[in-house]
C-alpha positions as CSV (number, residue, x, y, z in Angstrom):
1,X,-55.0,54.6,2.6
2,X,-54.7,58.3,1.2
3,X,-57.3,59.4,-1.4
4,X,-55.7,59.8,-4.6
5,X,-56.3,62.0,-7.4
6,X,-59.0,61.0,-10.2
7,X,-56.4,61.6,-12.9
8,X,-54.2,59.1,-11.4
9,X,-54.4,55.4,-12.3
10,X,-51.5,54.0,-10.0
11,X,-50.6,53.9,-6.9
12,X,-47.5,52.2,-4.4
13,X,-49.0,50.7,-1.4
14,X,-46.0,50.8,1.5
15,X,-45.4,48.8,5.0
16,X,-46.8,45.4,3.8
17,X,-45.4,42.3,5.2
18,X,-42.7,40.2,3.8
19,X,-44.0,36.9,1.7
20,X,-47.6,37.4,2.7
21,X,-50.3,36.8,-0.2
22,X,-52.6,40.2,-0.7
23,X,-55.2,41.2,-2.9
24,X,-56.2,44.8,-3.2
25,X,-59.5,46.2,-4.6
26,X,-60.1,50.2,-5.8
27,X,-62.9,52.4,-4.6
28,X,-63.9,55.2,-6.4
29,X,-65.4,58.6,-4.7
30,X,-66.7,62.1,-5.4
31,X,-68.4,65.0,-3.3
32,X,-71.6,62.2,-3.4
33,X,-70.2,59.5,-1.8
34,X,-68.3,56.1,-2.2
35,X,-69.4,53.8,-5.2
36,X,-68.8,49.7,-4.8
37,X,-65.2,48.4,-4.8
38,X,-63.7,46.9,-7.5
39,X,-63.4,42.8,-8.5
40,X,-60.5,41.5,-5.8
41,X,-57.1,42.0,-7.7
42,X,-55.3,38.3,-8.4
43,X,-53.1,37.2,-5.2
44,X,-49.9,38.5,-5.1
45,X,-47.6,37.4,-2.5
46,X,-44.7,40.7,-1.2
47,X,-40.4,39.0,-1.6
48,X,-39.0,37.6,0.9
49,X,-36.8,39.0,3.7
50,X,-34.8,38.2,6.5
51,X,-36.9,37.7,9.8
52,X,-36.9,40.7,12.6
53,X,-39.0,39.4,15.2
54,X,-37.1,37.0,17.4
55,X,-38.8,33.8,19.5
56,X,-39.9,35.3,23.1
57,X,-40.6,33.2,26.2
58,X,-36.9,32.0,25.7
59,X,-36.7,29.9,29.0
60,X,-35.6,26.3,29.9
61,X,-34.4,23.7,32.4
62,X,-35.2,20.5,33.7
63,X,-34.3,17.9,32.0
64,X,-32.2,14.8,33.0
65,X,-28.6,15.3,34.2
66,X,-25.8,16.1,32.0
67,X,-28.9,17.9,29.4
68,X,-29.5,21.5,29.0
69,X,-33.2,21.8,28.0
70,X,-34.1,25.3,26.0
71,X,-37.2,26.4,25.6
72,X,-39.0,29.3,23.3
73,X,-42.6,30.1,22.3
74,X,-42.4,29.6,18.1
75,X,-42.3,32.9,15.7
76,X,-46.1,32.8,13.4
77,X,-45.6,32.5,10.2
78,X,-46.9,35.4,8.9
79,X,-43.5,36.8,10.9
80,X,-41.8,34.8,9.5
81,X,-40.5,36.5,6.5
82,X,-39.5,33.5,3.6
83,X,-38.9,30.4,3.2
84,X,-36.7,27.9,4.5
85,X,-37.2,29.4,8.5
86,X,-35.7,28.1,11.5
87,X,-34.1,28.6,14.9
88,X,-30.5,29.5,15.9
89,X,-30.0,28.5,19.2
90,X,-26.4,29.8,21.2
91,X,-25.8,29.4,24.6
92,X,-22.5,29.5,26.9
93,X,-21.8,28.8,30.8
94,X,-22.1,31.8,32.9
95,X,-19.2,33.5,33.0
96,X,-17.7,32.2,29.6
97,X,-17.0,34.1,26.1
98,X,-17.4,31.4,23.9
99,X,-21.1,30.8,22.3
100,X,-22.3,27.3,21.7
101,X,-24.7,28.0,18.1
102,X,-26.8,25.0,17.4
103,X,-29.3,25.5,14.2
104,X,-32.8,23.8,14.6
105,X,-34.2,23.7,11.0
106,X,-38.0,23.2,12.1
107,X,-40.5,25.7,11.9
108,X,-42.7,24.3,14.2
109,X,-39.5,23.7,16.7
110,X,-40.4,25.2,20.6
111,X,-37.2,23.1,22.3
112,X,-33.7,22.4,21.9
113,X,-32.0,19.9,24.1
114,X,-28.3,19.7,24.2
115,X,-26.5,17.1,26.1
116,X,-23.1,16.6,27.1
117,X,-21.9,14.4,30.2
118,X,-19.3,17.5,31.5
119,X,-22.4,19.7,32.3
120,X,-22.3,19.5,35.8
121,X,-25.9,19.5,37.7
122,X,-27.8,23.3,37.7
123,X,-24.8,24.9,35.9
124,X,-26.4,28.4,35.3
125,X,-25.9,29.0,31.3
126,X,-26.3,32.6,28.8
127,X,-29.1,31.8,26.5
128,X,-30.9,32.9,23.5
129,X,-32.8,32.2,20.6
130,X,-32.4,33.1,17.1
131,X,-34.3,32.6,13.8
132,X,-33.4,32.5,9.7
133,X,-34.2,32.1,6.6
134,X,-33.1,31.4,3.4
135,X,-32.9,35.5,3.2
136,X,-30.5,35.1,6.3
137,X,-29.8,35.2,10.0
138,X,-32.4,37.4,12.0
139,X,-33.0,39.1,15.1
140,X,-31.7,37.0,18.6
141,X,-33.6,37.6,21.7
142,X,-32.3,38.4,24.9
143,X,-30.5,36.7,27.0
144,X,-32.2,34.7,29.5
145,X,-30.6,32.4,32.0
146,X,-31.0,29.0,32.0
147,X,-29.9,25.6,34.2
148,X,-29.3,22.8,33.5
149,X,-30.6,19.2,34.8
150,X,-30.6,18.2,38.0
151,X,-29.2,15.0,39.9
152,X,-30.2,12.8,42.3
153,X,-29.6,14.3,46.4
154,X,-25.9,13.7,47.0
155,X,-26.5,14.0,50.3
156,X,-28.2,12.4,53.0
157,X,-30.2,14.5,55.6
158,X,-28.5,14.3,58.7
159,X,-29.4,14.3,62.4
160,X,-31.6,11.6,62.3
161,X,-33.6,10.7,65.9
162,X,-37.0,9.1,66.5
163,X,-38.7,10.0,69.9
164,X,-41.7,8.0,71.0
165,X,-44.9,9.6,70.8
166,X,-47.1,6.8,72.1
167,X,-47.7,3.2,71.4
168,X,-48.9,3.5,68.1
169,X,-46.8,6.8,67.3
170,X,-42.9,7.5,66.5
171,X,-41.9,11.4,65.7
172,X,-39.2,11.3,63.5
173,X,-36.7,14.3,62.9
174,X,-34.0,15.2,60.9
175,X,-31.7,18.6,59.7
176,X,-33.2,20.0,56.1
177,X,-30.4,19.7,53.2
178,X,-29.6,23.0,52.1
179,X,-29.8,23.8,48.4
180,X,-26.9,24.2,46.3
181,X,-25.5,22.8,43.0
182,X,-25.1,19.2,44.3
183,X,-28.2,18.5,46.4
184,X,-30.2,20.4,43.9
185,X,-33.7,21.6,44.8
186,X,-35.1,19.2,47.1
187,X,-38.6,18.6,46.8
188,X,-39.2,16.0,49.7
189,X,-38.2,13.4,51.5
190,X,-38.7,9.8,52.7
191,X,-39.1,8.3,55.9
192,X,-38.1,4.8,56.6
């Protein structure tokens, strides 16, 4: 903080937080040094405002089929900014113009899911993440992409053949299934 004059007996003190609780004590000074500090002031908590620092680690997928799972790492609550905080969550397919806005009134909230049976497996969707309070609507973050659940393999491998290796042994061979929308990633297979 700047020294202020010894005739002066006030003083504004700028760029606190928003609806954080401080206490401020005054230290006096001359050309011999720096006497104590004062008794601790009572608590005095700065208004409200409306949040500016949006969730981050906005992410998502997984999730069963037909669900979009979203995902974000929660605002503190010194950042916060008032009561009455939440999350504003929009999201559209890829490609689309109209934002789905979903409002998830917990402050301790980290996921949305939303679920809806004409979400076809890993549909690619626009997402971000908002917050609020009773101040108003804040900051979104960027938009990250997100898919949604997948399904079951459609598909059966194909090519199929078993040569005999010895008497104890069958090698057994088949064509990979390659990834898209339907199959969905494929993490391995079974042999019987």
């Amino acid at each position: 903080p700047e020294v202020i004059n010894g005739r002066t007996h006030k003083a504004t003190v700028v760029d606190l937080s928003p609806w954080v609780e401080y206490e401020f004590r005054v230290v006096a000074s001359n050309s011999v040094g720096i006497g104590e500090p004062s008794r601790p002031s009572a608590l005095l908590k700065t208004k409200a405002a409306v949040p500016v620092v949006a969730p981050t680690n906005v992410s998502g997928g997984g999730g069963s089929r037909s669900e979009l799972v979203i995902t974000w790492e929660p605002v503190p609550e010194e950042l916060q900014n008032g009561e009455g905080f939440g999350y504003i969550v929009m999201f559209r397919p890829l490609g689309s113009t109209t934002w789905t806005k979903a409002v998830v009134a917990s402050v301790e909230a980290s996921k949305y899911v939303y679920r809806n049976e004409s979400i076809t497996p890993l549909s690619p969707f626009e997402v971000k993440v908002g917050v609020y309070n009773n101040e108003g609507e804040g900051t979104l973050s960027s938009i990250t992409i997100v898919y949604s659940g997948e399904d079951e393999p459609q598909i059966a491998p194909a090519g199929a053949s078993a040569l005999s290796v010895s008497a104890a042994e069958v090698e057994v061979s088949w064509q990979p299934i390659a990834w898209n929308r339907h199959t969905g990633r494929v993490l391995g297979y079974e042999v019987r």
